[in-house]
N, C-alpha and C positions, 0 to 999 in steps of 0.2 A: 517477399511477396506477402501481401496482408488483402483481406478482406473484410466485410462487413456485411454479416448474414443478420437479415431478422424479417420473421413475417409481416408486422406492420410496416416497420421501414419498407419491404420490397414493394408494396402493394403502393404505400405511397410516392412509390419511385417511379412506378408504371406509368401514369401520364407523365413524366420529366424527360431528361435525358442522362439523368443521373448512374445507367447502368455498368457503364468502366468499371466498376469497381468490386463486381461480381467476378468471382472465379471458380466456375460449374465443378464440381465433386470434390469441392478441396477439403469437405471435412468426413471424419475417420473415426464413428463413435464406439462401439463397443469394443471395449478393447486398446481403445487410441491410449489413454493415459497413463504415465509410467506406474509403477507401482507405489513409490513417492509424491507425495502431492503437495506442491509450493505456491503460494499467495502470497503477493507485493500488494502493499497498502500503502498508498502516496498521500502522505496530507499533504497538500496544496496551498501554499499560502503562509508557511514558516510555523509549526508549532514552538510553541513557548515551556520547551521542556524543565528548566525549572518550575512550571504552576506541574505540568505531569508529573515530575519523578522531584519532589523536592526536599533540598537537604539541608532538613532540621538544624542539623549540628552546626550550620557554618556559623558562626558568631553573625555576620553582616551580614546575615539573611535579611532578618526586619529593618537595618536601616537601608539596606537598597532596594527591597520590595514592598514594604507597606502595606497596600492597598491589594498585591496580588499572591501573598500569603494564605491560603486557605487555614484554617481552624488546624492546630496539631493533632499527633495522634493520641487519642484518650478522651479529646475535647466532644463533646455532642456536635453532630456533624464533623469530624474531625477527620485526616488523612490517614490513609489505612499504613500502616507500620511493615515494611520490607524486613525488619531485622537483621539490619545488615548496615554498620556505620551511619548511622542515624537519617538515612532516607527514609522517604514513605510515598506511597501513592497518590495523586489527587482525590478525594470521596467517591470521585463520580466513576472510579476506574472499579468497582466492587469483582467483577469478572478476571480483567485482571490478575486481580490480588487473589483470588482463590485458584488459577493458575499459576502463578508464584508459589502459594503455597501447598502447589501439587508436584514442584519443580515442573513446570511447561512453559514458565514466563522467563527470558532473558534480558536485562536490561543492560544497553549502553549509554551512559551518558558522556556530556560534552562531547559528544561527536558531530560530525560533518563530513561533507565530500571536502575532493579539493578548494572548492571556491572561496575564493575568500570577499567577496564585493557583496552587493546587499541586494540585487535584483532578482525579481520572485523568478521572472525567465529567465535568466541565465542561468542561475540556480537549480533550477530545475533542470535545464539543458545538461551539465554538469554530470547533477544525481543521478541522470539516466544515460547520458549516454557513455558514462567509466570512465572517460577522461580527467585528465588533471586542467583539464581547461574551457572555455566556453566556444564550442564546436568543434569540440577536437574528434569528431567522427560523427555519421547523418545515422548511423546506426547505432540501436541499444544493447547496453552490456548484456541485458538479459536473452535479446536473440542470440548475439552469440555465444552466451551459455550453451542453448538449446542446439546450436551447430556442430557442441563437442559432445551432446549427449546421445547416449543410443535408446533405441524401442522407436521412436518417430513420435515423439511427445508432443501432445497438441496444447496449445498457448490462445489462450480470448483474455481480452481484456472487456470489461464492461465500461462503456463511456458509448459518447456518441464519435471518437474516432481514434486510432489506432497512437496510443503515445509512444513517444519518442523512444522508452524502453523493450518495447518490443517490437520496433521496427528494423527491418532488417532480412537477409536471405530465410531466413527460416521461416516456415508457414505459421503465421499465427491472423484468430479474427478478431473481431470486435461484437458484441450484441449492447443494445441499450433499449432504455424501455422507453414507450414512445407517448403522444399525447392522443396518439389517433383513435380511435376505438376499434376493439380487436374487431376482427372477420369473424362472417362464422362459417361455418362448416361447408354451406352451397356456394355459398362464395370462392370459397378455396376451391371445390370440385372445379367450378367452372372457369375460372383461371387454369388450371392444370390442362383441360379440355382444349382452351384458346391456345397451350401453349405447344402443346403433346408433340406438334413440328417443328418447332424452336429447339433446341437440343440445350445450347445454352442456358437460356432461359427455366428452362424446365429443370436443370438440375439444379440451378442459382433458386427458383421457389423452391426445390426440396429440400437444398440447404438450410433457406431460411425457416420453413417449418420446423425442421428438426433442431434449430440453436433455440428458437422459442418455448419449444416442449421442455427442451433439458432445463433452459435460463428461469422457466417461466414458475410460479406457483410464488411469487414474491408480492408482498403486502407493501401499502402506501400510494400514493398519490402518483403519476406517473410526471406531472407539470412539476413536484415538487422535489424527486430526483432529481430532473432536468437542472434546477435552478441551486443542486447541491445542499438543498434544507433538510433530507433525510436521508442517514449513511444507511439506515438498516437493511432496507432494500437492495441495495448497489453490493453489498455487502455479502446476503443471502443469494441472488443473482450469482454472484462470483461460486458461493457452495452449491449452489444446485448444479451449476457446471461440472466441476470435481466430484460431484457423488455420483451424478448421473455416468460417470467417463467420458465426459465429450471433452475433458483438457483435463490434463493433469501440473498446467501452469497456470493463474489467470492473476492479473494485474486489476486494482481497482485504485481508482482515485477521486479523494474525495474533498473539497472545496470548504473554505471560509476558515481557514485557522491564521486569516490576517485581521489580528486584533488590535489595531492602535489605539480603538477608543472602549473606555467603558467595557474591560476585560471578566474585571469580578476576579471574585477569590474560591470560594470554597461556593459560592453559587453563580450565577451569572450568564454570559455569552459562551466561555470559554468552557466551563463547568455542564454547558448543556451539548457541545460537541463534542465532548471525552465523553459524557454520555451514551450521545449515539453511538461513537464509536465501539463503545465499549460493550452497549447491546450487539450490535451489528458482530462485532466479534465474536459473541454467545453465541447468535445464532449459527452463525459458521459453524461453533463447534457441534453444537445438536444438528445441526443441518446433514455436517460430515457422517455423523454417528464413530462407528467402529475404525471406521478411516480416517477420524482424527488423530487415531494412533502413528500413521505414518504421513502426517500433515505438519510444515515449516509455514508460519505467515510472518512476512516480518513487515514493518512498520514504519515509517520512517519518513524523515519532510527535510526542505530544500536547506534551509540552515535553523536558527534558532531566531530569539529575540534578544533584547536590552536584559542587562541585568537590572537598571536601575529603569523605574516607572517614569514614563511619560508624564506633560501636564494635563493628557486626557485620562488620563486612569487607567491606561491601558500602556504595551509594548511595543517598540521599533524595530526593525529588521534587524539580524544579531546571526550570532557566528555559531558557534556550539548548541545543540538542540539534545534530545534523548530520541531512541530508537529501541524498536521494542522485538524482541524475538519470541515466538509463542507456537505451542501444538505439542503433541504429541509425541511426537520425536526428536523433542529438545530438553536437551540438560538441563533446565534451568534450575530458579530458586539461586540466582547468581548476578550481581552486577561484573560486568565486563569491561577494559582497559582504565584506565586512569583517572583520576578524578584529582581538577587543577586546583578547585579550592576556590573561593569568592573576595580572598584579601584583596585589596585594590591593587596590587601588584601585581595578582594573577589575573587580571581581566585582560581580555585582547582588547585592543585601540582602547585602553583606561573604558570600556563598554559592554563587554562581550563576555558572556562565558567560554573560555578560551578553547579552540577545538580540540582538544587532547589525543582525539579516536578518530581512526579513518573509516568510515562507514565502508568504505571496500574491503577492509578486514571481514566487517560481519558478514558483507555477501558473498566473498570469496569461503566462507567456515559452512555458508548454505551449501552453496553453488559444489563443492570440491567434500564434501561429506553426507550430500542430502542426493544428490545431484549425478557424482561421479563424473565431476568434472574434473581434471588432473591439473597437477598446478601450474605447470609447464604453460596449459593452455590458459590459464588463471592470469597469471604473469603477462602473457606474451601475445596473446590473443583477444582473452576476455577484458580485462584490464590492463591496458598497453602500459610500461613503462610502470607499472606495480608492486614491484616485486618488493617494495619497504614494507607495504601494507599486509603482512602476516596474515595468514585466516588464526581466527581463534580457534585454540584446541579445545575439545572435548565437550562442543557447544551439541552434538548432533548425538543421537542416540545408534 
């Protein structure tokens, strides 16, 4: 059962017929959120985890990257230094890195779900719905997380409609921010007035006043969230939910990490969305305040890119990506399973940085330490037919 509360949306839903989708008192604020508090960040679109997490060492780094080699670490403008088997950050990751160096940052690299083909939707389908294949269930591994967990944990994703990861028996909503210009105050009275006999109605506009309150107090352009041009918002939106207690799950996903052309290095396209990201993730943390202490985000996109640069200057759809774990209640200051190496022998399809890690390890290590989800249900439930894919130990505090 899912919903979609927001005060501008409802108002502009009211001349429509768009109302199905309202379900009168279904949300549960003070108090609703477990004591742990987890955030899914979907880059959309394949990030190109070699430019994020990139490793130095490998001999055939520069003749198979060239052009999407950022500046090393030491250089002016240069990539911040992991210390740890000659990785480093991208520049533009600064928050990050001083999360790493708080131990709060986990990285995996060469990881991937199941899939192995190159398509952003399928991919996507996949990553979210736990499977080893494309539609192998209409429901998301993350609802039915939430069906083995106890307190009655509330789940919003921010977008304009409920993704594939949290769809499913467990109540979760959606809030996004709209183009409309807000209401003000007489307006809402008299809506509430018109509706006072509608039972329905009247508790679908309380709802959405109150996802607005909690979601709301978020900076930038509202047209230009829409269009996926600024994470920080979508971002903060996701934290003002979790601090306020109206979820103690929320999913945010954020668009344009498909870079084929004109990618850049150490400045660029790709350089200005780890950017965002990376603010966007700050603000999370000051957003949380004190409650970032029992706070998991973790990170993570459909597959990866090319090892070797296109004739546009930029990356092609690809196998193995990097995925990030971060907050509060994470071990980090650690890279996490395997690392294939970049000799031409070790590429998938002679292309790919080879998927080494099953990104179900890392959500199984959230999910079953952060979560209290038992692995039985891990296994057999949450990730049907899993049980290769190990959680990592000692990733959770």
């Amino acid at each position: 059962m899912s919903t979609r509360h927001s005060r501008r949306s409802f108002i502009g839903m009211l001349g429509g017929t768009g109302l199905a989708g309202f379900m009168p008192g279904s949300l549960a604020w003070a108090g609703s959120a477990a004591d742990r508090l987890t955030a899914v960040v979907i880059l959309r679109g394949a990030l190109d985890g070699l430019a994020a997490v990139v490793p130095y060492h490998e001999s055939e780094l520069d003749r198979w990257r060239r052009v999407l080699v950022p500046p090393a670490p030491g250089s002016e403008g240069g990539a911040l230094q992991l210390q740890t088997d000659g990785f480093a950050l991208h520049p533009s990751l600064a928050f990050l890195h001083q999360a790493w160096q708080k131990k709060q940052l986990a990285v995996m690299h060469a990881a991937s779900s199941p899939y192995r083909n190159r398509s952003h939707f399928d991919g996507q389908d996949v990553l979210e719905n736990g499977g080893a294949k494309v539609l192998a269930s209409r429901d998301g591994w993350l609802n039915r997380a939430l069906q083995k967990t106890e307190g009655g944990i509330e789940a919003a994703a921010i977008g304009g409609a409920l993704p594939m990861i949290l769809r499913g028996d467990a109540h979760a909503v959606t809030w996004a921010p709209s183009s409309l210009p807000e209401s003000d105050e007489d307006t809402m009275e008299r809506l509430m007035r018109v509706y006072e006999d509608d039972e329905p109605l009247k508790l679908a506009l309380q709802d959405a006043q109150s996802l607005d309150m909690a979601a709301g107090g978020v900076d930038g352009d509202a047209k230009a969230v829409a269009r996926g041009r600024s994470y920080v918002p979508i971002l903060q939106a996701g934290a003002n939910l979790m601090a306020s207690g109206a979820a103690g799950v929320t999913v945010m996903s954020l668009s344009g990490w498909d870079t084929h052309n004109n990618q850049g290095a150490g400045s660029g396209q790709l350089a200005s969305r780890l950017q965002q990201l990376d603010q966007g993730l700050a603000v999370m943390k000051n957003t949380l305040g004190d409650k970032w202490d029992r706070t998991a985000v973790i990170v993570a996109t459909e597959f990866g890119r090319t090892v070797r640069v296109n004739g546009s200057r930029g990356s092609d759809h690809g196998t193995g990506s990097a995925a990030f774990l971060l907050g509060g209640a994470v071990k980090g200051g650690r890279m996490t399973g395997d690392w294939p190496g970049l000799a031409p022998s070790a590429l998938y399809e002679d292309r790919d940085l080879y998927p080494a890690n099953d990104l179900r390890s890392l959500f199984k290590s959230v999910l079953r330490d952060h979560m209290g989800v038992s692995g039985k249900d891990l296994d057999g439930f949450v990730f049907p037919g899993s049980k290769a894919a190990a959680p990592i130990e000692g990733l959770i505090t």
